[in-house]
Wavefront OBJ file of the C-alpha trace (Angstrom):
o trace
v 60.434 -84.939 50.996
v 63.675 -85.811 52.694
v 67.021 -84.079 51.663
v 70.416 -85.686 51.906
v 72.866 -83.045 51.262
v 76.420 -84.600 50.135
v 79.924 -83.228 51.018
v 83.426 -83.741 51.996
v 87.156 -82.623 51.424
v 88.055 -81.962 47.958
v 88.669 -85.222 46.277
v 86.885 -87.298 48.323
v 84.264 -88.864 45.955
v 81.768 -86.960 47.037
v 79.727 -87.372 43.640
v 80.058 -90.900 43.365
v 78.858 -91.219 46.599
v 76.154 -88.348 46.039
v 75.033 -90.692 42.940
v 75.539 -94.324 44.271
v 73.226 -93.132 47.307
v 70.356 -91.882 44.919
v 70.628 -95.240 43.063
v 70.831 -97.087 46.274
v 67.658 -95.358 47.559
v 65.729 -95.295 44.049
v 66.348 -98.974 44.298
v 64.772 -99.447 47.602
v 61.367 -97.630 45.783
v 62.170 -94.554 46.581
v 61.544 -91.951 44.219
v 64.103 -89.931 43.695
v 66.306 -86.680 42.465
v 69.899 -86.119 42.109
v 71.219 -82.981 41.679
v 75.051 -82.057 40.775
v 76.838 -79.625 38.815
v 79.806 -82.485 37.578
v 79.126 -84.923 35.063
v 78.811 -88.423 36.222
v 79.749 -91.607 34.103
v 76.331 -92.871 32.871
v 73.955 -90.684 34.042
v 72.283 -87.827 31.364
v 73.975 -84.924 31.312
v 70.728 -82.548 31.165
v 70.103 -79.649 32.593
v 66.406 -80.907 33.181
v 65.179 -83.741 35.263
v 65.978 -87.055 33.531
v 65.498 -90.663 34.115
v 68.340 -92.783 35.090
v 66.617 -95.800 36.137
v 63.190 -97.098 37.658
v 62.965 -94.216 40.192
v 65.535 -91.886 39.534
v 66.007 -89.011 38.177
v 69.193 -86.313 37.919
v 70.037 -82.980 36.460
v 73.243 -81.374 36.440
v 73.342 -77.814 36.879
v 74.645 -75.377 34.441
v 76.173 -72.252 36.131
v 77.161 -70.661 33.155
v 73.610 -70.940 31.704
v 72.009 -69.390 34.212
v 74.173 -66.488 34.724
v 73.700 -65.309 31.355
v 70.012 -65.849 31.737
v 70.339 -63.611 35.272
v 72.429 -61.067 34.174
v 70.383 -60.146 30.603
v 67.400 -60.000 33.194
v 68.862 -57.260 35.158
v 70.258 -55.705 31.988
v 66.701 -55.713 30.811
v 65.406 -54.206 34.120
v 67.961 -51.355 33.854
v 67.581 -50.717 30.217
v 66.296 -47.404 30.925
v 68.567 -46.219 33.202
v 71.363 -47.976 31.118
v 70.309 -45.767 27.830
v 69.704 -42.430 29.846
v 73.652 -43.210 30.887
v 74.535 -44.278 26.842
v 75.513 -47.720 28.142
v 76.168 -50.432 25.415
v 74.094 -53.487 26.392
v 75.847 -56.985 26.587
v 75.102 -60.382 24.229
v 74.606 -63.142 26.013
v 77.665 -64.703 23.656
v 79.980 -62.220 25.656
v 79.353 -62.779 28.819
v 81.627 -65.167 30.717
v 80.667 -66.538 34.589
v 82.387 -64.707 37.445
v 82.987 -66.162 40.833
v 80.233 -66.832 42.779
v 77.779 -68.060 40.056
v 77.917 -71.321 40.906
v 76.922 -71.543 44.612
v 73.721 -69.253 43.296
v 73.100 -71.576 40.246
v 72.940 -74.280 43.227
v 70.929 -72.496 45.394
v 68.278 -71.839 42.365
v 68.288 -75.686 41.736
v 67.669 -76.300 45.369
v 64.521 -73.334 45.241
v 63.091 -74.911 42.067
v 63.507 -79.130 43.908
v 61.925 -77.093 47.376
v 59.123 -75.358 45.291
v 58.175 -78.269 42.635
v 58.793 -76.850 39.685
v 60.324 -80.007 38.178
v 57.491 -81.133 35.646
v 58.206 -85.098 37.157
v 56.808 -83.257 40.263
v 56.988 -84.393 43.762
v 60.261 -86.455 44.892
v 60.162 -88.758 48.191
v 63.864 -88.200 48.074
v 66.194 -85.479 47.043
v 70.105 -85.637 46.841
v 72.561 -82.975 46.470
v 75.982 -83.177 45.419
v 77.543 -80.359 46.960
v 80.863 -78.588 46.573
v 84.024 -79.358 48.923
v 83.591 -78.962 52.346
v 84.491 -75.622 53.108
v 82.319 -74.371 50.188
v 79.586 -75.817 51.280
v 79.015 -74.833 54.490
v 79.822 -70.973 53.482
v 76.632 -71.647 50.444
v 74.640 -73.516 52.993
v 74.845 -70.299 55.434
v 74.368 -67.768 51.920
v 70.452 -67.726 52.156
v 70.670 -66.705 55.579
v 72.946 -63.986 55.265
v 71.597 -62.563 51.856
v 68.048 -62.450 53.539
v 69.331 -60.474 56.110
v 71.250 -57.888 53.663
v 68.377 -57.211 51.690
v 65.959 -56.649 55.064
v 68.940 -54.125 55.534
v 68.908 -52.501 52.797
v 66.166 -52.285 51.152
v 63.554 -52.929 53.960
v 60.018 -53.662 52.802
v 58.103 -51.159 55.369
v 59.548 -48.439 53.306
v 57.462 -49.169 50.292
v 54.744 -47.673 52.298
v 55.984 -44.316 51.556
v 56.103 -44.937 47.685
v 54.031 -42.480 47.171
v 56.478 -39.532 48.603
v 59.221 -40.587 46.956
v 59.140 -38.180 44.071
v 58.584 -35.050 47.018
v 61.285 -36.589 48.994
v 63.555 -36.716 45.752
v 62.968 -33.063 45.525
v 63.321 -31.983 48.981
v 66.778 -34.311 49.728
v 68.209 -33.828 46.362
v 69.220 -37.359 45.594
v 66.871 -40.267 43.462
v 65.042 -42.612 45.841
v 64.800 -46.512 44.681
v 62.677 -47.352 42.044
v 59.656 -49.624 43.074
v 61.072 -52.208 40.971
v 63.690 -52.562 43.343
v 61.755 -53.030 46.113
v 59.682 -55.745 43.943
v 62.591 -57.346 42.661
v 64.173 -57.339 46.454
v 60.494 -58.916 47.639
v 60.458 -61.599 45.010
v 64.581 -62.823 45.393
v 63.862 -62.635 49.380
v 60.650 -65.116 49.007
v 63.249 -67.713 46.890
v 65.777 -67.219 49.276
v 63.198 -67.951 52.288
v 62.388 -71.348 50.225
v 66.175 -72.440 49.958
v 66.621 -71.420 53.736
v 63.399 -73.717 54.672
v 64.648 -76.710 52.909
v 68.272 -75.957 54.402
v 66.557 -75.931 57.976
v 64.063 -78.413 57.887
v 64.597 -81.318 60.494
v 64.496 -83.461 57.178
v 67.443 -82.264 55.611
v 71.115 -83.735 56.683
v 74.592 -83.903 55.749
v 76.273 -87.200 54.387
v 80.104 -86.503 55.220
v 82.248 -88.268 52.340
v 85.804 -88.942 53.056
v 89.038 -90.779 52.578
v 90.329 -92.053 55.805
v 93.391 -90.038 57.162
v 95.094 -87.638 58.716
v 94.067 -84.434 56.723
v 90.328 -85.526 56.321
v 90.841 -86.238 59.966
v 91.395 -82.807 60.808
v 89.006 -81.052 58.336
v 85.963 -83.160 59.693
v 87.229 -82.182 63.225
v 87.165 -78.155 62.163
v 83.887 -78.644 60.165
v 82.175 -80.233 63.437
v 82.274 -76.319 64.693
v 80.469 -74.883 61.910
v 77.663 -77.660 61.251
v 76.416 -77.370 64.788
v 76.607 -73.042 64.648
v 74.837 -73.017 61.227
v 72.374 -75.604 62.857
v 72.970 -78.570 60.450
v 72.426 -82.273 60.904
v 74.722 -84.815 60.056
v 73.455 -88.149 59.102
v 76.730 -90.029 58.422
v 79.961 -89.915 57.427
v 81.208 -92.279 54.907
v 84.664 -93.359 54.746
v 85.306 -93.569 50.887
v 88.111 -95.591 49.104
v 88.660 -97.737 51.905
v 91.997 -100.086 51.088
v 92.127 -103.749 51.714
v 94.849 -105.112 54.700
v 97.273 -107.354 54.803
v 98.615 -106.096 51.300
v 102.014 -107.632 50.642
v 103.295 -104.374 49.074
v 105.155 -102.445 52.009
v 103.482 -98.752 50.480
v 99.466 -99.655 50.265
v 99.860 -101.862 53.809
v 101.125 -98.694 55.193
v 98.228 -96.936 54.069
v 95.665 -99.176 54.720
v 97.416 -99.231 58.267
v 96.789 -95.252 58.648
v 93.224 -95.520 57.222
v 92.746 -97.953 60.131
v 93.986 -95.776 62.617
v 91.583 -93.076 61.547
v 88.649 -95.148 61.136
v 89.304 -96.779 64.832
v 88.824 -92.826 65.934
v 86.115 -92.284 64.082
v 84.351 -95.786 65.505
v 84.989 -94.275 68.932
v 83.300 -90.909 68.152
v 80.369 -92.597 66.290
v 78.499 -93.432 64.994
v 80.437 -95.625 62.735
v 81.323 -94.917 59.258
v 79.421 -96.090 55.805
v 83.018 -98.227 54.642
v 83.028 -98.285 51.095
v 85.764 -100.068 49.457
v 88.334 -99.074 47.335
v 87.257 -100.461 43.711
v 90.618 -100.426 42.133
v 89.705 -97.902 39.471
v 86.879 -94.850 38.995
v 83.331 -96.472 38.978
v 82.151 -96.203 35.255
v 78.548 -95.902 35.415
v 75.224 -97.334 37.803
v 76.540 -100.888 38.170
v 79.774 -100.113 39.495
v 77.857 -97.906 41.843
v 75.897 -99.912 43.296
v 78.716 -102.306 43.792
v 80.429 -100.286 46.070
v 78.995 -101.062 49.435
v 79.659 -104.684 48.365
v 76.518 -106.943 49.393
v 74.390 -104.162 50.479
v 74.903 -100.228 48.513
v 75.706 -97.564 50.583
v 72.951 -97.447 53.608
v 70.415 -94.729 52.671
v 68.484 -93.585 56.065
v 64.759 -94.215 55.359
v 62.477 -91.652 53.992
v 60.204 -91.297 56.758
v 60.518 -89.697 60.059
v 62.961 -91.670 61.966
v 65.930 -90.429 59.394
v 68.454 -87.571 60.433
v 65.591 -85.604 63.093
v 67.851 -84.066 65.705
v 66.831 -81.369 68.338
v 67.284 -77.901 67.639
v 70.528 -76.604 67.285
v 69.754 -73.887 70.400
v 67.661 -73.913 73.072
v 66.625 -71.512 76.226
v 66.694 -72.909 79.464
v 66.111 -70.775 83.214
v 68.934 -70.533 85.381
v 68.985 -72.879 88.519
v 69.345 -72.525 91.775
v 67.853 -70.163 94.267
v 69.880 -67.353 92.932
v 68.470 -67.659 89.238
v 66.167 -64.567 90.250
v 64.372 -64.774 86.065
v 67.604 -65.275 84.713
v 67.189 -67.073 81.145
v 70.329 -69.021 79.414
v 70.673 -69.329 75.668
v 72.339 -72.355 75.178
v 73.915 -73.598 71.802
v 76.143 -76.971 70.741
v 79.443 -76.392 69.556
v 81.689 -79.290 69.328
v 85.225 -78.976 69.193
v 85.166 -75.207 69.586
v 88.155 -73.277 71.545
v 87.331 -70.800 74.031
v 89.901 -68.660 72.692
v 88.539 -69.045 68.785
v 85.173 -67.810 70.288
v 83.872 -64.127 69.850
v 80.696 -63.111 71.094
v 78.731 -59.800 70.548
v 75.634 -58.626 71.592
v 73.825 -55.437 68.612
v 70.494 -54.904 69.388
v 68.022 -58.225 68.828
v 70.640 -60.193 67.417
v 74.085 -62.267 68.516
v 77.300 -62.114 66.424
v 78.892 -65.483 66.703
v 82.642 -65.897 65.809
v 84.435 -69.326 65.651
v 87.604 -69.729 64.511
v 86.892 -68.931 60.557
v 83.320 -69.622 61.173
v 80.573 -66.586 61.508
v 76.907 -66.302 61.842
v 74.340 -63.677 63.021
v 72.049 -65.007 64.819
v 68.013 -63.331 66.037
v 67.464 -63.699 69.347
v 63.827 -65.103 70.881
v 61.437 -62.384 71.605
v 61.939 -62.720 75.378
v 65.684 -62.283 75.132
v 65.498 -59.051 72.927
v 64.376 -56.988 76.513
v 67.393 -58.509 78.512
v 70.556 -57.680 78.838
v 73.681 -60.464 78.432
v 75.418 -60.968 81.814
v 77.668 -63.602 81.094
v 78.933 -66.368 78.546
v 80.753 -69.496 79.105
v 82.085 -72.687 77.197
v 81.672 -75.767 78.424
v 81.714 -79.499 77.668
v 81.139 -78.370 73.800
v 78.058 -76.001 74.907
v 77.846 -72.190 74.678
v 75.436 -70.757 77.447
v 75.124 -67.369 77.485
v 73.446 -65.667 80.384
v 70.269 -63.017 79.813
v 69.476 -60.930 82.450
v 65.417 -59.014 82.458
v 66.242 -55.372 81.732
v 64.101 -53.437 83.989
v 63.370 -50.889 81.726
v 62.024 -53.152 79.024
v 60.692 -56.010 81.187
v 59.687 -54.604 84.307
v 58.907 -56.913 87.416
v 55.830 -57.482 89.410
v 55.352 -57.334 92.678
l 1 2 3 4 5 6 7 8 9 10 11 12 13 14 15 16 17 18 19 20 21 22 23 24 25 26 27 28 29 30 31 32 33 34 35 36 37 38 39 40 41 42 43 44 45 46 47 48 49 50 51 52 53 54 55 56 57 58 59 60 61 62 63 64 65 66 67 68 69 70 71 72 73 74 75 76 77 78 79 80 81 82 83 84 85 86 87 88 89 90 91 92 93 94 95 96 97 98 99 100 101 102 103 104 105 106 107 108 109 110 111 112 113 114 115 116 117 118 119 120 121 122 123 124 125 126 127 128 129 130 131 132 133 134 135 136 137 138 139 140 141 142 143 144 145 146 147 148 149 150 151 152 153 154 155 156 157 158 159 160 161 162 163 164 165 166 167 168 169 170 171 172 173 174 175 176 177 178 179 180 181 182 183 184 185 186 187 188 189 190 191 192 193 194 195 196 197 198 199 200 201 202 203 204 205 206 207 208 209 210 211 212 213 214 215 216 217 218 219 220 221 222 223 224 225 226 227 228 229 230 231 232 233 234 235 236 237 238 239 240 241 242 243 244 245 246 247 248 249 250 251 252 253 254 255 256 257 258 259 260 261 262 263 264 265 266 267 268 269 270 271 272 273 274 275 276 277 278 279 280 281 282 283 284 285 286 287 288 289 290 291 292 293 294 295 296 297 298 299 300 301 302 303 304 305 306 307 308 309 310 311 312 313 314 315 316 317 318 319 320 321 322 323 324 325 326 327 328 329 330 331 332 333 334 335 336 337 338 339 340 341 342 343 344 345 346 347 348 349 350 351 352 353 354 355 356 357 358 359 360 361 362 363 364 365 366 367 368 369 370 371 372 373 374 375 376 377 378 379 380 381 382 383 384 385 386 387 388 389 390 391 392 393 394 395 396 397 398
C-alpha cells in the first residue's frame, strides 16, 4: 500500500486537495482510502470506512470520540487504585477533549489503515489529510519520540524482575509499577511501532499544498529543514488557487503577478508544481473536484514502485584520503539549514539534533556507538559528522 500524506500552511486547501487526489486516483482503478478529521462537501461524514464512489472510500476521524473511549479505559484500569484513594469516577457525558487529542486520534486512524483493521480490508492507496504544516511535522515525529519515552521509562527488561517486586517494595519503601503498566506500556509501544513503520516506509510521501506567495514561500523554505531531519519524502508540491493573468482589475492582476513570481522560483527549484486553478468559489462536492486540474485531476504518482522512493535520509560513508586512518562520516541532508541554527550533541548511542525550531534524537549505527565524534561540518545542505574508533571499545589490529 502506498501512502500520500497531505499538508500545507493553514488555509491552503489542503483537504480539497487531500480529497480531489483520492478521487483522482480511485478513478484511475485504484482502490482507495481517505482519511481526514474535517468534513468535506459530499463525501459521508462517518467515522467508519464509507464508499464515495467506485473505489473510494473515506472516514473522518472523531477526536472527541475517541478520547472519551481512551480515557474511561484508563479510568477502568485504575479503578482500584482510584477507590483505595475515594476518587469519583468520570461519565463519559463530562468529559470534554484537551489539547493533544487530536494528533493521537490521527495517529490511531493511521495504526488501524497500517494494521487492516478496516472491515473493506486492504487499500492499494491510502490518503491522509493532515493538519497545517507545522502540526504535522511535530505529529509525524510523535511516534518516534513517544517510543523512546516509554523505552525510558518503563523499560521492558525490567519485567524480568516481576517477581521481586513485592520484596523490593518492602526493602526500598516505595510501590513498584504494577505489571499492568508494563503490559499496557508493551501493547501502546507495538501501535506506536506500526504508525512509525508506515511513517518511514519508502512508500509513504508528502504532497505539499499551497497558495503561491510570499508567506507560503517562506514556510515551505523553513519546512524543507525538518522533512529531510525527520527523514520524510516529498512527492510534490501543489500550488493551490492558482489566479488567471491578464485580469483587467488592477488588485487580482497584481496578485496573479506575485503568484507568478513565486511559482517561477519554485519551477527553478523543482520539480514543478501540480497548478490547480482557482475555481472562483469552494468546490461543492466530487465533480467540482475532479474539475480542478482542468483536463487531467490533480496528477496522482502511481501505486507501484516508481512513486516517491528516495534514498535514505542518512548514510555512513569512510573518510578519504590517505589520512582517513578508519575514520567513518555520518552524513545527513539538510536543505536550507544555517550553520548557526544547528546544535549538535553527542549522549551515549544516540545524536541530539537541533535546527532552528526543529529537534530529533537520533540512534546511532552499531559501529558508531564505539567511536568517538571528532568533528562536524555543514556543507552544500549536508551534515557530516566525523567518528573516530575509540580504542578502548574498538581496538585495532595489527
Amino acid at each position: 500500500m502506498r501512502t500520500v500524506l497531505v499538508t500545507g500552511p493553514g488555509g491552503a486547501g489542503r483537504t480539497t486537495v487531500a480529497a480531489a487526489t483520492a478521487l483522482a486516483s480511485a478513478r484511475d482503478g485504484a482502490r482507495t482510502l481517505l482519511i481526514s478529521a474535517d468534513p468535506i462537501p459530499g463525501f459521508p461524514d462517518a467515522t467508519e470506512p464509507t464508499p464515495v464512489t467506485g473505489g473510494l472510500w473515506s472516514v473522518r476521524i472523531d477526536s472527541g470520540a475517541h478520547f472519551r473511549a481512551e480515557l474511561l479505559a484508563l479510568q477502568q484500569q485504575l479503578s482500584g487504585v482510584l477507590d483505595l484513594l475515594g476518587g469519583n469516577p468520570l461519565d463519559g457525558e463530562e468529559l470534554t477533549e484537551l489539547p493533544g487529542s487530536a494528533e493521537l486520534a490521527l495517529l490511531h486512524a493511521l495504526r488501524r489503515a497500517a494494521h487492516g483493521d478496516w472491515a473493506d480490508g486492504a487499500y492499494d492507496l491510502l490518503v491522509v489529510d493532515l493538519p497545517p504544516l507545522r502540526e504535522a511535522l511535530a505529529l509525524l515525529a510523535l511516534p518516534e519520540q513517544l517510543r523512546r519515552y516509554l523505552r525510558r521509562l518503563l523499560p521492558q527488561e525490567r519485567q524480568a524482575a516481576r517477581a521481586l517486586r513485592p520484596m523490593l517494595a518492602q526493602l526500598a519503601g516505595v510501590p513498584m509499577p504494577a505489571q499492568w503498566l508494563y503490559e499496557a506500556a508493551a501493547r501502546r509501544d507495538a501501535e506506536l511501532a506500526q504508525v512509525q513503520a508506515l511513517i518511514e516506509d519508502r512508500a509513504t510521501t508528502l504532497r505539499l499544498v499551497a497558495e503561491p506567495g510570499p508567506a507560503a514561500d517562506d514556510a515551505l523554505r523553513t519546512a524543507r529543514t525538518a522533512i529531510a531531519l525527520h527523514g520524510l519524502r516529498t512527492e510534490a508540491l501543489v500550488a493551490n488557487r492558482v489566479l488567471p493573468g491578464h485580469s483587467p482589475d488592477p488588485f487580482f492582476a497584481a496578485l496573479a503577478a506575485q503568484q507568478e513570481k513565486t511559482l517561477a522560483r519554485w519551477d527553478e527549484e523543482g520539480p514543478a508544481p501540480i497548478r490547480i486553478a482557482h475555481l472562483g468559489r469552494d468546490p461543492e462536492g466530487p465533480d467540482d473536484l475532479l474539475a480542478l486540474g482542468g483536463d487531467g485531476a490533480p496528477a496522482v504518482p502511481g501505486t507501484g514502485d516508481e512513486g516517491g522512493r528516495a534514498a535514505d535520509p542518512w548514510w555512513i560513508e569512510e573518510a578519504g584520503g590517505p589520512d582517513g586512518d578508519g575514520i567513518l562520516v555520518w552524513c545527513l541532508r539538510l536543505p536550507g539549514a544555517v550553520k548557526k541554527d544547528l546544535q549538535l550533541v553527542r549522549r551515549g548511542g544516540e545524536l541530539l539534533l537541533t535546527v532552528g525550531p526543529f529537534h530529533r534524537i537520533v540512534p546511532l549505527e552499531p559501529a558508531l556507538r564505539r567511536c568517538t565524534v571528532s568533528g562536524a561540518a555543514l556543507t552544500d545542505g549536508v551534515l557530516r559528522v566525523r567518528f573516530t574508533p575509540d580504542p578502548a571499545l574498538w581496538p585495532r589490529t595489527s
